[in-house]
DRENMI-369378 format. One record per residue: residue number from 1; chain; x, y, z of N, C-alpha, C, O in turn. Coordinates in pm, 1 decimal, always signed. Atoms other than C-alpha are relative to their C-alpha. Layout:
SITE    n  chain      n_px      n_py      n_pz     ca_px     ca_py     ca_pz      c_px      c_py      c_pz      o_px      o_py      o_pz
SITE  NUM      A         X         Y         Z         X         Y         Z         X         Y         Z         X         Y         Z
...
END
This chain:
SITE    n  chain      n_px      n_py      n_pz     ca_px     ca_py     ca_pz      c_px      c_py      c_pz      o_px      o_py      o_pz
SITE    1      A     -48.9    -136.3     +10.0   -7090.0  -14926.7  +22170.0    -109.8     +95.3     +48.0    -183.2    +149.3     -34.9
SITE    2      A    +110.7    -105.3     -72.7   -7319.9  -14710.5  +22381.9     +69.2    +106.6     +82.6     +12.0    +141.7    +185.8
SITE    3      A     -46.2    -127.7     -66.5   -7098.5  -14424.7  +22501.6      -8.0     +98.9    -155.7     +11.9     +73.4    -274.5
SITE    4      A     +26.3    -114.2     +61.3   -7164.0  -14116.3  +22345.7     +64.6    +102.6    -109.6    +180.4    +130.0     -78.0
SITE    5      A    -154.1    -137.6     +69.6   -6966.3  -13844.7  +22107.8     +27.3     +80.6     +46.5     -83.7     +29.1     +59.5
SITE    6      A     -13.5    -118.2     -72.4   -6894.0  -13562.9  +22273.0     -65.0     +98.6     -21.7    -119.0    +179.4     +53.9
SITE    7      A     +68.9    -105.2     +55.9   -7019.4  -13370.2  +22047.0    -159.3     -15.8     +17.5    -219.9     +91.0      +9.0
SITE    8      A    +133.9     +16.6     -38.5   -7372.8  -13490.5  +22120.7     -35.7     +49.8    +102.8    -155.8     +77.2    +101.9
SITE    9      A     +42.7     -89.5    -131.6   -7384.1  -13319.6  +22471.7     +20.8     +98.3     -42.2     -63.3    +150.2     +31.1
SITE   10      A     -18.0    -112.4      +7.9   -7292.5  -12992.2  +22343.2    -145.7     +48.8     -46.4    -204.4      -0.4    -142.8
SITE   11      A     +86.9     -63.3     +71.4   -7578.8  -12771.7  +22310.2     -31.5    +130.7     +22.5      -6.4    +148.2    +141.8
SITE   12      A     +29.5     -72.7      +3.8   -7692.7  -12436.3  +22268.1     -75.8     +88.3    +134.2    -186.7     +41.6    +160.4
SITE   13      A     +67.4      -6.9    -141.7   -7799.2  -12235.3  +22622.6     -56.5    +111.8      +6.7     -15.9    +210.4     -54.9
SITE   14      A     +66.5    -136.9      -7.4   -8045.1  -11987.7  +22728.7      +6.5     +61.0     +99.1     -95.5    +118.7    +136.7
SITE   15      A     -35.5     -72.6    -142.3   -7890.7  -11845.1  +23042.4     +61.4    +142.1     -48.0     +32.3    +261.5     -42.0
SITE   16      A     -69.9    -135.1     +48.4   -7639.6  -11665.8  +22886.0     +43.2     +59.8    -113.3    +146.9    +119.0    -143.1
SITE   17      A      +0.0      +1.7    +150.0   -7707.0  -11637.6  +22559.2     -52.7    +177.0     -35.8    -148.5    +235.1     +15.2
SITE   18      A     -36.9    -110.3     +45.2   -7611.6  -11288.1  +22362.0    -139.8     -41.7    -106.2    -254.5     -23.6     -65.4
SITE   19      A     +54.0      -8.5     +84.5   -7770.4  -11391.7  +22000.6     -65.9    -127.1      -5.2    -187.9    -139.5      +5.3
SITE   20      A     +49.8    +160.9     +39.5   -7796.6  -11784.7  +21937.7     +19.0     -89.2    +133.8     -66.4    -175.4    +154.2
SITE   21      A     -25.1     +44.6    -105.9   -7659.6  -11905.7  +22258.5    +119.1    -113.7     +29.9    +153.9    -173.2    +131.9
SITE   22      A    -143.7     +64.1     +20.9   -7341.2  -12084.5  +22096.3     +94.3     +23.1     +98.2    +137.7     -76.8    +155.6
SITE   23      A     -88.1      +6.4     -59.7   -7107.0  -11933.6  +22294.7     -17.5     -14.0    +162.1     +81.4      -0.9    +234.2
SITE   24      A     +52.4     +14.1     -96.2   -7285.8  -11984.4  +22599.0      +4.5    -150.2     +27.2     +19.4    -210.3    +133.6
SITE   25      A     +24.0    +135.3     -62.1   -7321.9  -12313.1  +22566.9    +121.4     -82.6     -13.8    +121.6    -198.7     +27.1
SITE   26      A    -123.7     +39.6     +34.5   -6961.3  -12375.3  +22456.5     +55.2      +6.6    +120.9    +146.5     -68.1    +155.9
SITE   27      A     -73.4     -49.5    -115.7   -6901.7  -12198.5  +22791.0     -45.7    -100.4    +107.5     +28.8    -142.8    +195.8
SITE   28      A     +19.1    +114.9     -87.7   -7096.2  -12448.1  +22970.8     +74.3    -160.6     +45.5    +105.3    -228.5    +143.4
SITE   29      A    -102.9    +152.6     -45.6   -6918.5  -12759.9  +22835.0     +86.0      -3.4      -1.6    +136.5    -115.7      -0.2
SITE   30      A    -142.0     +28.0      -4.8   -6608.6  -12681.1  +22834.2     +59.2     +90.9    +114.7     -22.4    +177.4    +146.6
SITE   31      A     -58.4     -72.1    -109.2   -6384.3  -12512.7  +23122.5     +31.5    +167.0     -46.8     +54.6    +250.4     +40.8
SITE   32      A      +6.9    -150.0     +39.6   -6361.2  -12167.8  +22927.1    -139.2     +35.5     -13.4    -237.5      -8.4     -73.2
SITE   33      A    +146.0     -56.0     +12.3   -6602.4  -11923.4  +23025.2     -43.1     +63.5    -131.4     +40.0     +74.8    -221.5
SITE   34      A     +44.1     -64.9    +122.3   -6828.9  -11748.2  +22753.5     +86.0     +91.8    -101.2    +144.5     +82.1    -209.0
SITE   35      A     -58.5    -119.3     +64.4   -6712.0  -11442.9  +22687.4    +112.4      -1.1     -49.8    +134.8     +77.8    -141.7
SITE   36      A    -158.6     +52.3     +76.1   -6322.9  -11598.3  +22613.7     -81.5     -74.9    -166.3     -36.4     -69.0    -280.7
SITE   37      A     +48.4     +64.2    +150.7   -6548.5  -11785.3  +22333.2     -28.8    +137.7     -76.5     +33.6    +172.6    -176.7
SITE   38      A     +49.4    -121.1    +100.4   -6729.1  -11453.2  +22216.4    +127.4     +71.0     -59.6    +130.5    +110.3    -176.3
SITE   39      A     -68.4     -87.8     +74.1   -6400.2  -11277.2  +22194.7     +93.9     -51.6     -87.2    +160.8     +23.6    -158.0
SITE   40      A     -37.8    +134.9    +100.6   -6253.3  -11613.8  +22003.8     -29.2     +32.4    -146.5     +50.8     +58.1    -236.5
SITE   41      A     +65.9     -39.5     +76.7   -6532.2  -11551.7  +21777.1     +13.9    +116.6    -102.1     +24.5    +107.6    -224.4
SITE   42      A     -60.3    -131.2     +51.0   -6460.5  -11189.7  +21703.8    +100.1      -2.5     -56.4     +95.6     +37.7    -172.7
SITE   43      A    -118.9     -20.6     +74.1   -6075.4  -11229.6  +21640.3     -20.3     -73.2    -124.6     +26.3     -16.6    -223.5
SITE   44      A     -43.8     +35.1     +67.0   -6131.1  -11490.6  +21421.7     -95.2     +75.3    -136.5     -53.8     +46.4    -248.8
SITE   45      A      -4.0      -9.2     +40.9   -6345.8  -11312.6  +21252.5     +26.3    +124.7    -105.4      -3.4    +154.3    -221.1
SITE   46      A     -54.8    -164.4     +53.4   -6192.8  -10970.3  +21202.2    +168.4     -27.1     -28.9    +234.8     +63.0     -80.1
SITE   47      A    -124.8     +61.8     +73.1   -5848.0  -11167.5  +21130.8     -18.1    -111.1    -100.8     +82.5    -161.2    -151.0
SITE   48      A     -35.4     +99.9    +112.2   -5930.0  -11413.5  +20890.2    -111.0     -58.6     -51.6    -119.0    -162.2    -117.7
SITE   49      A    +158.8     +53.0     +95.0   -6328.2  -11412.3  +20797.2     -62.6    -104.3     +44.0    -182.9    -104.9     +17.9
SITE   50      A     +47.0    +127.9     -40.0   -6384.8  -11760.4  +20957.0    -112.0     -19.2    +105.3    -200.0    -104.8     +96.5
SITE   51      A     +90.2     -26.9    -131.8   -6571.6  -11650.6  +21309.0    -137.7      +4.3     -28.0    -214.7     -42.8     +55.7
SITE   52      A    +164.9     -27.4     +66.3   -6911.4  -11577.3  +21126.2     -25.3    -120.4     -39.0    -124.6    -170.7     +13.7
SITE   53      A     +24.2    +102.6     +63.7   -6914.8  -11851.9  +20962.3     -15.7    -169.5     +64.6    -104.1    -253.9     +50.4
SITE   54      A     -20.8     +86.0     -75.2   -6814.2  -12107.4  +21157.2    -129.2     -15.2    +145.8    -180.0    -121.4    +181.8
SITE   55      A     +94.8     -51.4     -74.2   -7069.4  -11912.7  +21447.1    -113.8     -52.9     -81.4    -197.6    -117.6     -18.6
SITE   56      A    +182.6      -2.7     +45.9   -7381.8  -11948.8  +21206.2      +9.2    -141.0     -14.4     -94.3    -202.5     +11.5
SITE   57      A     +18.1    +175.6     +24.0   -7272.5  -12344.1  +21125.8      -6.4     -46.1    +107.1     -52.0    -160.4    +107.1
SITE   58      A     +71.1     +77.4    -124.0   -7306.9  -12403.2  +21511.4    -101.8     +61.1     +46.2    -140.8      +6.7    +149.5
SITE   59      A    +108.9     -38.1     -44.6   -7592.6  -12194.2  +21565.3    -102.8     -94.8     -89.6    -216.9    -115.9     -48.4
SITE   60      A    +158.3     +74.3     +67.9   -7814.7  -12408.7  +21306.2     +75.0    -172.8     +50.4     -24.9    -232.9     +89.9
SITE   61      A     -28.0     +67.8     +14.3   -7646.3  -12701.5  +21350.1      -1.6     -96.9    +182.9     -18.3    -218.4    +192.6
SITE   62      A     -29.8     +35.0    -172.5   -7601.8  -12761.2  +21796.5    -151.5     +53.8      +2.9    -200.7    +163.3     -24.5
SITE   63      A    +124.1      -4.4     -76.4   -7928.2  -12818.7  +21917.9      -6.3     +63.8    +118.8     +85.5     +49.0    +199.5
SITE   64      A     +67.3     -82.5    -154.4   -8132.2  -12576.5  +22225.1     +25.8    -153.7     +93.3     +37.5    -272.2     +62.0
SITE   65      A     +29.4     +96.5     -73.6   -8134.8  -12750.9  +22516.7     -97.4     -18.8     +76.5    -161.1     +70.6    +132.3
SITE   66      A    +159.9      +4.2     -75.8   -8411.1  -12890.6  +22677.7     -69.8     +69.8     +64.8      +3.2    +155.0    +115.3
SITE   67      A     +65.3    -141.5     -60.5   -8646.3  -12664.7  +22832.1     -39.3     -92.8    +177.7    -103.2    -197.9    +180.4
SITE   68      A     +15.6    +101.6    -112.9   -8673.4  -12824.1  +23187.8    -150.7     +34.8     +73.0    -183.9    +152.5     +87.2
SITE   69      A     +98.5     -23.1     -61.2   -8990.1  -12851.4  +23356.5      -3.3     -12.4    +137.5     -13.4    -118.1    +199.8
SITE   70      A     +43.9     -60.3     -88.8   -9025.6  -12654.6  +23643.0    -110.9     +68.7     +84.0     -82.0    +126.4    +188.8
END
């Protein structure tokens, strides 16, 4: 069993990163750009409290990504 989780490539990015770089890096691995995540973020959490929360459990939780040497 040596293929991966998915969730193990996801990580945190410093291109286009607002605060933590969650939705940036959400925007990377998946086919929706950022800003559809940021404003994800927002509804959910000005409709139903969850967006904050959910935001700060992948900001500590999704690792930066490597710093590449250049």
């Amino acid at each position: 069993m040596t293929d991966k989780n998915w969730l193990q490539n996801l990580t945190k990015s410093g291109k286009d990163s607002w605060i933590g770089g969650v939705c940036s890096g959400l925007g990377e691995y998946t086919s929706i750009p950022s800003w559809t995540w940021r404003i994800l973020f927002s509804l959910l959490f000005i409709f139903y409290g969850t967006g904050l929360l959910i935001y700060i459990l992948l900001w500590i939780f999704v690792p930066p990504q490597p710093k590449s040497k250049d």
